[in-house]
C-alpha positions in Angstrom: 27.6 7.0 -4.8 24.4 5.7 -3.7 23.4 2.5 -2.7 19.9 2.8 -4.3 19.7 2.1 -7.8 17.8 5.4 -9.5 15.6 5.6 -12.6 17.5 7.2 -15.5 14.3 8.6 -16.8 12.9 10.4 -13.5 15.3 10.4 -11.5 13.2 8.5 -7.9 14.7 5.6 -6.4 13.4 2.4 -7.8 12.0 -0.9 -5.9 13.5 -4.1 -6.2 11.9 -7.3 -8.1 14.8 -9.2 -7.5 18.2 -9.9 -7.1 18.8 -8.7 -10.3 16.1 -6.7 -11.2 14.2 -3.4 -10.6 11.6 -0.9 -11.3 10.7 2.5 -11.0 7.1 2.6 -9.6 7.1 6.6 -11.2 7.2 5.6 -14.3 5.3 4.1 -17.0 6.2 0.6 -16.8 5.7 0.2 -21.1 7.5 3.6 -21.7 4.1 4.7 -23.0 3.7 8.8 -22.8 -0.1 8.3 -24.1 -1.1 7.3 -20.3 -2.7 9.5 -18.8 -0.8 10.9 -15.3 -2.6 10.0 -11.9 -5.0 12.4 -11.2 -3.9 15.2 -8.4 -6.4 14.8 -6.2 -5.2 10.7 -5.8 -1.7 11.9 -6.0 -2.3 14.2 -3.0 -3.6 11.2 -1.0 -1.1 8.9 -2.0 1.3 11.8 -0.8 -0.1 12.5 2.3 -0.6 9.1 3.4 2.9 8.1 2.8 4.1 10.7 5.5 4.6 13.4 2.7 7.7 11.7 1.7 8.9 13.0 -1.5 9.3 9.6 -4.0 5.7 9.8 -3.9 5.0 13.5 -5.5 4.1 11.6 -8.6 5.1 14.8 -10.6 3.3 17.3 -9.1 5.2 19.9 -7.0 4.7 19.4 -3.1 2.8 22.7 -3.3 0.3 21.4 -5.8 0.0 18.1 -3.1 -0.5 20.1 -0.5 -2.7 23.0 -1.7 -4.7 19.9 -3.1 -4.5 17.5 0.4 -4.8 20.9 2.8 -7.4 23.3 0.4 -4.6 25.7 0.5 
């Protein structure tokens, strides 16, 4: 089992508030799906900056990250 607690809606490991308490920073805190997802061109940043690790693909495949960071 793992020692990270994982979001049951996504699936990414999520960050700790607390002791007791966490989040999933890939998610819609509010549950809302009217928000609009972070653009690609941001997520690709985001992506790329974080050493292309892959909790931060914000739903995009890492070829759509890549093709987007790289002009693939």
């Amino acid at each position: 089992m793992s020692r990270y607690f994982m979001c049951p809606d996504c699936g990414h490991r999520m960050k700790k508030i607390d002791s007791e308490n966490y989040y999933c920073p890939f998610c819609d805190p509010f549950g809302s799906e009217d928000e609009e997802r972070l653009p690609l061109s941001e997520a690709a940043l985001i992506w790329g900056s974080s050493g292309e690790d892959e909790d931060y693909t914000f739903g995009y495949s890492e070829e759509e990250l890549r093709n987007e960071l790289y002009g693939g």
